[in-house]
SEKOL-442715 format. One record per residue (C-alpha): residue number from 0; y, z negated, x; residue in three letters. Coordinates in Angstrom, 2 decimals, m for minus. Each point is the difference from the previous one (the first is absolute). Layout:
n->NUM; py->Y; pz->Z; px->X; res->ALA
...
This chain:
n->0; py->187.84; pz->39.18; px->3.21; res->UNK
n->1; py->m1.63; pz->1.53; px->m2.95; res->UNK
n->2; py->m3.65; pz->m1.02; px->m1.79; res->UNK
n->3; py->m2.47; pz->2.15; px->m2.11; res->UNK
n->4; py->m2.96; pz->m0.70; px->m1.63; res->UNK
n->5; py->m2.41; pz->2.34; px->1.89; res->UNK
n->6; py->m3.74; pz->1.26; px->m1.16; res->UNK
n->7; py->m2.70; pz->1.06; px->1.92; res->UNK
n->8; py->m2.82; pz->2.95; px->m1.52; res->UNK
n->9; py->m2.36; pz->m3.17; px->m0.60; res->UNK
n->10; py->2.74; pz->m1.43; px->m2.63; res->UNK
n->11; py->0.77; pz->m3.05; px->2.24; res->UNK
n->12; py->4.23; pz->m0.76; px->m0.54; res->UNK
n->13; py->2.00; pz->m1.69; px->2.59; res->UNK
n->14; py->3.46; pz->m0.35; px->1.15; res->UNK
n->15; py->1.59; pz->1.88; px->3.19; res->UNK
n->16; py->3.15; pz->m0.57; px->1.22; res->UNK
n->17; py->1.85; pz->2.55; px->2.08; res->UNK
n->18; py->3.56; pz->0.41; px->1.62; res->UNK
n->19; py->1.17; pz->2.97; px->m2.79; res->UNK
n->20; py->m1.88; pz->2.71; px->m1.78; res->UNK
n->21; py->m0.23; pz->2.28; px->3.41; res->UNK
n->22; py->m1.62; pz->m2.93; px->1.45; res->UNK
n->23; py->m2.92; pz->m0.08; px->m2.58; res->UNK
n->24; py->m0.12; pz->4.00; px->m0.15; res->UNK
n->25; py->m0.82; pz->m0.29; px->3.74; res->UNK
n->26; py->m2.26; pz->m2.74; px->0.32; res->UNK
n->27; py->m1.90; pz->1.57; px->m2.68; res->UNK
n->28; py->m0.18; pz->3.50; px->1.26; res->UNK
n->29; py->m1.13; pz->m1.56; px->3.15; res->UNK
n->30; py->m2.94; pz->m1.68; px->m1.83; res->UNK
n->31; py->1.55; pz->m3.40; px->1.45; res->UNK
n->32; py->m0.09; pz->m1.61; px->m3.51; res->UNK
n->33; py->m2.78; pz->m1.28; px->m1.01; res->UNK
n->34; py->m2.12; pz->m2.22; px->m2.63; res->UNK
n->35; py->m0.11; pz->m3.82; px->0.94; res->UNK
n->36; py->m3.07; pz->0.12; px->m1.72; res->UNK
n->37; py->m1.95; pz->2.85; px->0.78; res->UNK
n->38; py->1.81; pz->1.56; px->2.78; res->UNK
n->39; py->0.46; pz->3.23; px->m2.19; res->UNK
n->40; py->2.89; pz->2.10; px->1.17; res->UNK
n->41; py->0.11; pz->2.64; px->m3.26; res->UNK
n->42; py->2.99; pz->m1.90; px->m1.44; res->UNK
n->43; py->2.28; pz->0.55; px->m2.50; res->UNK
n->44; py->3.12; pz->m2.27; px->m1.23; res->UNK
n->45; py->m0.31; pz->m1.09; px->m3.88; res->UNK
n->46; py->2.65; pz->m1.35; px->m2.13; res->UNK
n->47; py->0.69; pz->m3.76; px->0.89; res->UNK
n->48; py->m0.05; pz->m2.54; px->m2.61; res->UNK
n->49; py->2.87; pz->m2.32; px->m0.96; res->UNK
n->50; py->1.34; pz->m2.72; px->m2.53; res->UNK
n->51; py->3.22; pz->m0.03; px->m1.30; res->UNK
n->52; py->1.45; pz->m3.50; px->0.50; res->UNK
n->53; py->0.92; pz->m1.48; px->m3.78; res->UNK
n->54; py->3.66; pz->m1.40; px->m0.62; res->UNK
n->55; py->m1.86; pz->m3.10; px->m0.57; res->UNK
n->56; py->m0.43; pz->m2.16; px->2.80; res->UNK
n->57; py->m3.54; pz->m1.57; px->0.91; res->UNK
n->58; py->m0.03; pz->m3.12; px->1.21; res->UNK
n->59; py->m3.54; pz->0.95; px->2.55; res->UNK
n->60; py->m0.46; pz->2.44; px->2.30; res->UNK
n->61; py->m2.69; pz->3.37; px->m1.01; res->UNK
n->62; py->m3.12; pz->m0.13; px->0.30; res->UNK
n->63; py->m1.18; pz->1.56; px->3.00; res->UNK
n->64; py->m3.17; pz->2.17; px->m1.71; res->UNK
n->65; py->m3.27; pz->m0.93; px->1.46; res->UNK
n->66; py->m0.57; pz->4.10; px->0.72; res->UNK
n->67; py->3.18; pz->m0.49; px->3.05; res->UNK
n->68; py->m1.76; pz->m2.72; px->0.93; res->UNK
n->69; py->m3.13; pz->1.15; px->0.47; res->UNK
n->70; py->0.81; pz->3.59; px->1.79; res->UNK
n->71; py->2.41; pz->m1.89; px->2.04; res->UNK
n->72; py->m3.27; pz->m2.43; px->1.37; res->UNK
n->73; py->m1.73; pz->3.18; px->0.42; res->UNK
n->74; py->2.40; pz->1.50; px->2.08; res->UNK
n->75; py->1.09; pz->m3.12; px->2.59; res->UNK
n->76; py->m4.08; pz->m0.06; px->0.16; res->UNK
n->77; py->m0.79; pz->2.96; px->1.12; res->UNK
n->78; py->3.08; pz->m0.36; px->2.50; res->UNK
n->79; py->m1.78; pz->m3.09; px->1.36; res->UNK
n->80; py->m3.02; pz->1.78; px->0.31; res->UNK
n->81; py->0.79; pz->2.91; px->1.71; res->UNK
n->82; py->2.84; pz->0.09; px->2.08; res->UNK
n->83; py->0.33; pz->m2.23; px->3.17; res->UNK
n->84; py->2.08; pz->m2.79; px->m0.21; res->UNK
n->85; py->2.61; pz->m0.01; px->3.21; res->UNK
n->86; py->2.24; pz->m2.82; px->m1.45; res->UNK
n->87; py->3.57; pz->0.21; px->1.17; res->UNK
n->88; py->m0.89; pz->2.89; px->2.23; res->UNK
n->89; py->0.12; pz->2.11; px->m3.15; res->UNK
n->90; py->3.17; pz->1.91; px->1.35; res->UNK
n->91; py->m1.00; pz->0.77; px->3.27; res->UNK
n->92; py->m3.38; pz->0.94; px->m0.60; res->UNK
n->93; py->1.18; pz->3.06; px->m2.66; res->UNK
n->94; py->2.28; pz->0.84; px->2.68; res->UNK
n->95; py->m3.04; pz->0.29; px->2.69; res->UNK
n->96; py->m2.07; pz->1.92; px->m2.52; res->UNK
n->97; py->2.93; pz->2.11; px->m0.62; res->UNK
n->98; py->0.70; pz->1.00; px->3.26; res->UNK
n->99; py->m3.21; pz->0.41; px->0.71; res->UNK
n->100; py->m0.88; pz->m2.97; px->2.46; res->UNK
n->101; py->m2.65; pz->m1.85; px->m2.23; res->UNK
n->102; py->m2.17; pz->2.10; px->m2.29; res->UNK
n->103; py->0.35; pz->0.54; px->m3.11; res->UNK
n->104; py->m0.63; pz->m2.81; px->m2.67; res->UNK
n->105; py->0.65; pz->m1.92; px->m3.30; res->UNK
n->106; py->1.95; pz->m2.98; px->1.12; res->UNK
n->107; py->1.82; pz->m3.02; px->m2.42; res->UNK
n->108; py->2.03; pz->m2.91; px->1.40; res->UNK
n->109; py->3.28; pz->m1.24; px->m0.24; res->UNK
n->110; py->3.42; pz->1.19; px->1.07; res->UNK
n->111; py->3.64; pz->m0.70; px->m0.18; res->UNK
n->112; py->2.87; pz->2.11; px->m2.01; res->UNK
n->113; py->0.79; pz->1.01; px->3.82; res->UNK
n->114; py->m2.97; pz->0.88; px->1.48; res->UNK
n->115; py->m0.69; pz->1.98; px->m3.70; res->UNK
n->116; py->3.64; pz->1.70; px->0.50; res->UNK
n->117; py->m1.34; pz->1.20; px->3.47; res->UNK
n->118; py->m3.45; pz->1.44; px->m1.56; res->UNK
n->119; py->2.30; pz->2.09; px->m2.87; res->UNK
n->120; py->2.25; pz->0.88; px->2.44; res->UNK
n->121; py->m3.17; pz->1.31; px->2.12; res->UNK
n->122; py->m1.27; pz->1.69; px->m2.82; res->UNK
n->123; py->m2.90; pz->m1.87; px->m0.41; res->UNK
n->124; py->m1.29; pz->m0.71; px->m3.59; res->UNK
n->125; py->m1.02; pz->m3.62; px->m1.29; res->UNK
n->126; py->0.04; pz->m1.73; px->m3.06; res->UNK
n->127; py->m0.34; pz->m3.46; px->m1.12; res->UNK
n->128; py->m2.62; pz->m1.73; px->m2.14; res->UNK
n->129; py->1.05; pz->m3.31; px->m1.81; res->UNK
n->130; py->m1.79; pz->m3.48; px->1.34; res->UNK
n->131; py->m1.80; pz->m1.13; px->m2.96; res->UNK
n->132; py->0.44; pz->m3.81; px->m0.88; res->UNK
n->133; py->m3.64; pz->m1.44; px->0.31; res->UNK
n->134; py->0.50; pz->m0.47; px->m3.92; res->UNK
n->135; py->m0.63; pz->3.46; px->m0.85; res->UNK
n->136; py->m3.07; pz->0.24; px->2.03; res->UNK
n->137; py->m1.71; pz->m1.44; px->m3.45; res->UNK
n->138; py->1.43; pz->2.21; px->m2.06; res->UNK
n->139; py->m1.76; pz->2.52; px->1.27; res->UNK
């Protein structure tokens, strides 16, 4: 798995994270990436930021900065809002609406490393948003 720092034409940044570089080429010539935020799909991938770890050691962990926070809130929001929760059906309902038995939706739930082996193996893209702790929800 690779990441990159992706940006929309509105300026909005966010991360993607794809199998290889072919992966991203295709999503993204199939318009199939697109902005958490604004649902733009004129993307574009930016240089990512980093730290260079010191020699000296720290004795807490970094800071998480508020921005990640905040765009990460965003994002598991609007996932709450507008895809249909199926629970622990996840798996088989992106295999009906992949073969064409259910009609075509956003779906979220939960699935095991198995059932998400079977989907990749199926060819069926999904990716997976982080459960916020309840702590963060203030920090927003």
């Amino acid at each position: 798995m690779i990441a990159f720092d992706i940006q929309c034409s509105n300026g909005h940044i966010f991360e993607g994270w794809f199998k290889d570089q072919q992966a991203y080429e295709a999503q993204k010539a199939k318009g199939l990436i697109a902005c958490p935020i604004c649902n733009d799909t004129t993307v574009v991938k930016v240089p990512s930021s980093f730290t260079i770890k010191s020699s000296k050691a720290s004795g807490s962990p970094p800071a998480v900065p508020s921005n990640l926070v905040q765009v990460t809130r965003q994002i598991v929001d609007y996932v709450e809002k507008n895809f249909d929760n199926v629970g622990s059906d996840f798996a088989r309902e992106a295999l009906k609406i992949h073969y064409g038995v259910s009609e075509p939706r956003n779906i979220r739930g939960v699935s095991t490393r198995q059932e998400e082996e079977t989907l990749k193996d199926e060819g069926i893209e999904f990716f997976k948003i982080p459960k916020l702790p309840e702590s963060s929800e203030s920090e927003s």
